[in-house]
VOBA-1610 file (N, C-alpha, C; in pm, whole numbers, padded with zeros to 5 digits, always signed):
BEGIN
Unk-01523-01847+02797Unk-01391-01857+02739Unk-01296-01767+02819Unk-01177-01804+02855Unk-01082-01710+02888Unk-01018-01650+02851Unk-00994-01489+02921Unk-00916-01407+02783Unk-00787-01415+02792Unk-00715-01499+02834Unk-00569-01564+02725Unk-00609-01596+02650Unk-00743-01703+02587Unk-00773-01742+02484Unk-00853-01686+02403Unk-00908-01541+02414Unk-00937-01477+02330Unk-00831-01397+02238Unk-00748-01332+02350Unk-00647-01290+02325Unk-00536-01332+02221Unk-00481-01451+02250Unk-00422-01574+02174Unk-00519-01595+02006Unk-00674-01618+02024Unk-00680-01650+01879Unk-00669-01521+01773Unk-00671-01394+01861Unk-00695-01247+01822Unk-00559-01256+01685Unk-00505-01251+01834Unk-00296-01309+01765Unk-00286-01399+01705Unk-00364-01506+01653Unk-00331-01625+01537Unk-00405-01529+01461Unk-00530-01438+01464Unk-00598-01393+01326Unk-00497-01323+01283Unk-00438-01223+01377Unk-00339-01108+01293Unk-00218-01213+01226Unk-00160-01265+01282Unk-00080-01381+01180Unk-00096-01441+01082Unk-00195-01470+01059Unk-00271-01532+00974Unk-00273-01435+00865Unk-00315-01301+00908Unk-00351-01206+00813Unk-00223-01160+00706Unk-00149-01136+00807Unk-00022-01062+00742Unk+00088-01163+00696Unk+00096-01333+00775Unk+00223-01367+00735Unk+00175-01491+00673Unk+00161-01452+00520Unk+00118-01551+00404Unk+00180-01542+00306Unk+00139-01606+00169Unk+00219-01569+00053Unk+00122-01447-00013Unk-00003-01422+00013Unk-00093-01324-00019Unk-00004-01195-00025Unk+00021-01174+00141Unk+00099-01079+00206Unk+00198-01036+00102Unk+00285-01141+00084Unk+00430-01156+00046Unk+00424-01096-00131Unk+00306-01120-00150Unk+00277-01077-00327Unk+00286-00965-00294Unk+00204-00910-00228Unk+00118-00769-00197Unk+00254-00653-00186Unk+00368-00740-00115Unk+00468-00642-00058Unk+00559-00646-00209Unk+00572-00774-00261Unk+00630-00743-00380Unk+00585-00658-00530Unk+00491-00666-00509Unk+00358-00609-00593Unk+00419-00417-00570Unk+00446-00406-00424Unk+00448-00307-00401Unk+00588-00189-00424Unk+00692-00334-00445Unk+00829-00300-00503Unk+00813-00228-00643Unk+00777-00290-00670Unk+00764-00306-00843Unk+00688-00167-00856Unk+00562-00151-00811Unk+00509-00019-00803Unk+00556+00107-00773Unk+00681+00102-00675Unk+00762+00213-00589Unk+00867+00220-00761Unk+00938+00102-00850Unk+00993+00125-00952Unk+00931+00198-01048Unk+00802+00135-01071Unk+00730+00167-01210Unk+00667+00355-01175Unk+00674+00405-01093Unk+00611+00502-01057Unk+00708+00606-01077Unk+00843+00569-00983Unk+00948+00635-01025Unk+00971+00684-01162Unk+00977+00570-01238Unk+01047+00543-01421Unk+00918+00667-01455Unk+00826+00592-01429Unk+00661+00681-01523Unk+00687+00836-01494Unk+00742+00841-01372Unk+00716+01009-01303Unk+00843+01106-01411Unk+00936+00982-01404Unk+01069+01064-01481Unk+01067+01088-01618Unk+00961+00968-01683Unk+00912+00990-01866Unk+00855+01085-01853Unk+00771+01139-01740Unk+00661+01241-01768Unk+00720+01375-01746Unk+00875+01382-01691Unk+00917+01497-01712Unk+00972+01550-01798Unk+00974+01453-01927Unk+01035+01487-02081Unk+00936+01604-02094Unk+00807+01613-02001Unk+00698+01671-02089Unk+00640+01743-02028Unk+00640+01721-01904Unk+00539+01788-01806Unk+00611+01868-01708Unk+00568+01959-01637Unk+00627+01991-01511Unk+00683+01894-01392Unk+00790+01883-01322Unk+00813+01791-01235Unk+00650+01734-01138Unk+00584+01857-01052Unk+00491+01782-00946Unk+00378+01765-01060Unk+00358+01786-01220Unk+00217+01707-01247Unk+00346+01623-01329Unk+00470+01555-01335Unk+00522+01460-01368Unk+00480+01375-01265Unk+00517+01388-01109Unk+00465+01347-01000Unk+00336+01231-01036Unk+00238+01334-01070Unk+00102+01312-00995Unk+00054+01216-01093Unk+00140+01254-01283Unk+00037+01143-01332Unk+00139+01008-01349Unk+00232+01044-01252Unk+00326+00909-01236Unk+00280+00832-01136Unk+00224+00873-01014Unk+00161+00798-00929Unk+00024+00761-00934Unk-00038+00855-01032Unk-00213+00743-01110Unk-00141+00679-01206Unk-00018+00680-01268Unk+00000+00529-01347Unk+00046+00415-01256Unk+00114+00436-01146Unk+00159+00345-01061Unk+00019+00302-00972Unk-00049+00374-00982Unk-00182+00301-00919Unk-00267+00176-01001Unk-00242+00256-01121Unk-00321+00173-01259Unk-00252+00029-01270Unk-00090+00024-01310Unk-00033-00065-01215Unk-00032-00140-01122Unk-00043-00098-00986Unk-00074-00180-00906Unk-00177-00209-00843Unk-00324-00165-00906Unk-00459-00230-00908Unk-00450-00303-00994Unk-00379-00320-01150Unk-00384-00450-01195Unk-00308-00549-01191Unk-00247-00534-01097Unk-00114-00679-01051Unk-00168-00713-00905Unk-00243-00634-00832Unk-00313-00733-00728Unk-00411-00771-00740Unk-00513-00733-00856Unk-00635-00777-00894Unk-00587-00888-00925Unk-00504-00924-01029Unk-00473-01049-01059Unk-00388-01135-01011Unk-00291-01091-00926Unk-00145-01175-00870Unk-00215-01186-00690Unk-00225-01105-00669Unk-00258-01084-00489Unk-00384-01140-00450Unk-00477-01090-00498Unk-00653-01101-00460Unk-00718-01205-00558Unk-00672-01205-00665Unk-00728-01277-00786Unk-00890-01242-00830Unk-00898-01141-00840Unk-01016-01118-00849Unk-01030-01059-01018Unk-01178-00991-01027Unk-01198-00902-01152Unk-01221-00799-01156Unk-01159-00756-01258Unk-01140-00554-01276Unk-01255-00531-01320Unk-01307-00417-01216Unk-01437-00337-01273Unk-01393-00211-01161Unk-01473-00106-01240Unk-01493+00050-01175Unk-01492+00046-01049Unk-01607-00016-00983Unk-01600-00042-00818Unk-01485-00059-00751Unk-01425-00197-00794Unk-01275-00213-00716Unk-01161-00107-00757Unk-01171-00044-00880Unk-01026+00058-00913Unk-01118+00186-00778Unk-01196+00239-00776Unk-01253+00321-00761Unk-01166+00295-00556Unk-01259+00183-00513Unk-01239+00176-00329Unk-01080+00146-00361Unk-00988+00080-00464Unk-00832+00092-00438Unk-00766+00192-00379Unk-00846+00322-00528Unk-00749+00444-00509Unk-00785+00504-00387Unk-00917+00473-00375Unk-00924+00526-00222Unk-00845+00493-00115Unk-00802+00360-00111Unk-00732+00267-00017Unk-00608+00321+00004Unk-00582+00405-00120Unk-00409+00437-00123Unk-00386+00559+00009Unk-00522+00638-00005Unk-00527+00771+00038Unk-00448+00759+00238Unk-00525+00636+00297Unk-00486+00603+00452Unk-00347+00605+00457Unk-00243+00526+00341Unk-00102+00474+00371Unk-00022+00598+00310Unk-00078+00692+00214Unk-00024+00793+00208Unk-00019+00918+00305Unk-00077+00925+00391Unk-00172+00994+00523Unk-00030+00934+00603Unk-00053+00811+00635Unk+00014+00757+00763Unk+00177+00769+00723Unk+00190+00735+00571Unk+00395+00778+00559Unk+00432+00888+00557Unk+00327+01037+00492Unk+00381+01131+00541Unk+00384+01178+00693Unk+00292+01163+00717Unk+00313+01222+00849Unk+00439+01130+00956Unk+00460+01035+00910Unk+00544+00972+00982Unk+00709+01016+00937Unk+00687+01011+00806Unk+00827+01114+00765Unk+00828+01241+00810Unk+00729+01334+00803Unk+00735+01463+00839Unk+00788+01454+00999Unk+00757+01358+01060Unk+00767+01387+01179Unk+00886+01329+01284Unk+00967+01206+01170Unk+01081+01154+01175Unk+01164+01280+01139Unk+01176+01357+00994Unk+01256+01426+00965Unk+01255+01544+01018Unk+01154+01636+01020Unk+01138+01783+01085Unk+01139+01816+01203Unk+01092+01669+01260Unk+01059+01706+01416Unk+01186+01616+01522Unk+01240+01511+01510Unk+01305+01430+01570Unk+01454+01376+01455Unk+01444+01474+01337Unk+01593+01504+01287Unk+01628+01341+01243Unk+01571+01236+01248Unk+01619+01144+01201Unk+01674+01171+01077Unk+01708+01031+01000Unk+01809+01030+00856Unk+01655+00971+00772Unk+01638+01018+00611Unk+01498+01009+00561Unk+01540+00914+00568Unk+01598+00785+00513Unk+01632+00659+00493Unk+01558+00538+00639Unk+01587+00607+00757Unk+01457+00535+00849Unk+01354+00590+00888Unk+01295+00685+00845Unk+01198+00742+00830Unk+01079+00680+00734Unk+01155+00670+00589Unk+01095+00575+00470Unk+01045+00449+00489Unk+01157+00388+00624Unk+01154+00234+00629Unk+01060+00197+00735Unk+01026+00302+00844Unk+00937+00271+00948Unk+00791+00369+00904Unk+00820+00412+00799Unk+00670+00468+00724Unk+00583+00370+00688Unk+00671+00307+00558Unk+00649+00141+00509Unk+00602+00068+00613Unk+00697-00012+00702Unk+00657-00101+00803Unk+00521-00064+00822Unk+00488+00054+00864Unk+00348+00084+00960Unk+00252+00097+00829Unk+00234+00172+00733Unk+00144+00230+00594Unk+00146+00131+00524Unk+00237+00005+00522Unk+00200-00158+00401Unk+00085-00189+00452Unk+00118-00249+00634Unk+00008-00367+00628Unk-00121-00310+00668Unk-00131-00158+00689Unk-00260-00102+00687Unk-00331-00106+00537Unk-00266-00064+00479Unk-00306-00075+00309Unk-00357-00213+00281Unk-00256-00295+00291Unk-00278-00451+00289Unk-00417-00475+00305Unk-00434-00434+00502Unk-00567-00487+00570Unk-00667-00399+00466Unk-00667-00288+00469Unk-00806-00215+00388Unk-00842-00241+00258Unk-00732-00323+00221Unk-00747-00380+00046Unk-00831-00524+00089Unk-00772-00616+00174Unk-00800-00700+00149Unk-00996-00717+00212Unk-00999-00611+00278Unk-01139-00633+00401Unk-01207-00520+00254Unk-01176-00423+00238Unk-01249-00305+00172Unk-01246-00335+00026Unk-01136-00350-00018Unk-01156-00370-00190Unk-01179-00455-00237Unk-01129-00613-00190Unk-01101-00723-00294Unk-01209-00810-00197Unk-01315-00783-00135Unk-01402-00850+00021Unk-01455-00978-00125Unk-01443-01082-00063Unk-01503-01176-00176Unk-01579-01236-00139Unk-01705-01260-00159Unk-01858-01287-00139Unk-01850-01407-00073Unk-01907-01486+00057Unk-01909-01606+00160Unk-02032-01638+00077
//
């Protein structure tokens, strides 16, 4: 085989992967989560300290959005195993946006606003790929 044409089907898999309606849930899935996390983080400061308002605002936004891609994105079924490799899943795209903000804002002075947006770009479709290969892998 020649490698234009390895090359080439490499590039239909990654297409394939990312530009679907799967995808397209996953990113909206992910709106909704960036809302509901917010709202949860700000109820929890009626009560809590702001960073554990934070923290149990973003395990409700997880709880959240393991059960809207279990069912809307992946279609699969909720059990311990899959919440369990999710939250793990979260840990890579949180890794890859800070440091990409830290390093947009502190180091190269950008504005947070494209910092946020080229965090996203790069930390979705990694999340995406490790959900869809690592969490939701559905039996051949």
């Amino acid at each position: 085989m020649k490698k234009g044409m390895i090359v080439g089907e490499k590039l239909k898999r990654i297409v394939d992967i990312f530009f679907n309606v799967q995808f397209l849930i996953f990113v909206s899935i992910g709106c909704i989560n960036t809302i509901s996390t917010t709202v949860f983080s700000l109820i929890y400061t009626r009560i809590l300290s702001s960073i554990s308002a934070f923290v149990l605002g973003y395990l409700t936004g997880i709880l959240i959005s393991y059960t809207l891609n279990t069912v809307f994105t992946f279609r699969d079924k909720f059990n311990i195993v899959s919440l369990f490799k999710f939250t793990v899943s979260t840990i890579p795209n949180f890794i890859i946006q800070f440091i990409i903000v830290y390093i947009g804002v502190s180091l190269l002075d950008l504005p947070n606003i494209v910092c946020y947006v080229i965090s996203a770009l790069i930390g979705v479709p990694v999340t995406f790929f490790i959900m869809k290969f690592y969490v939701f892998v559905k039996k051949r």
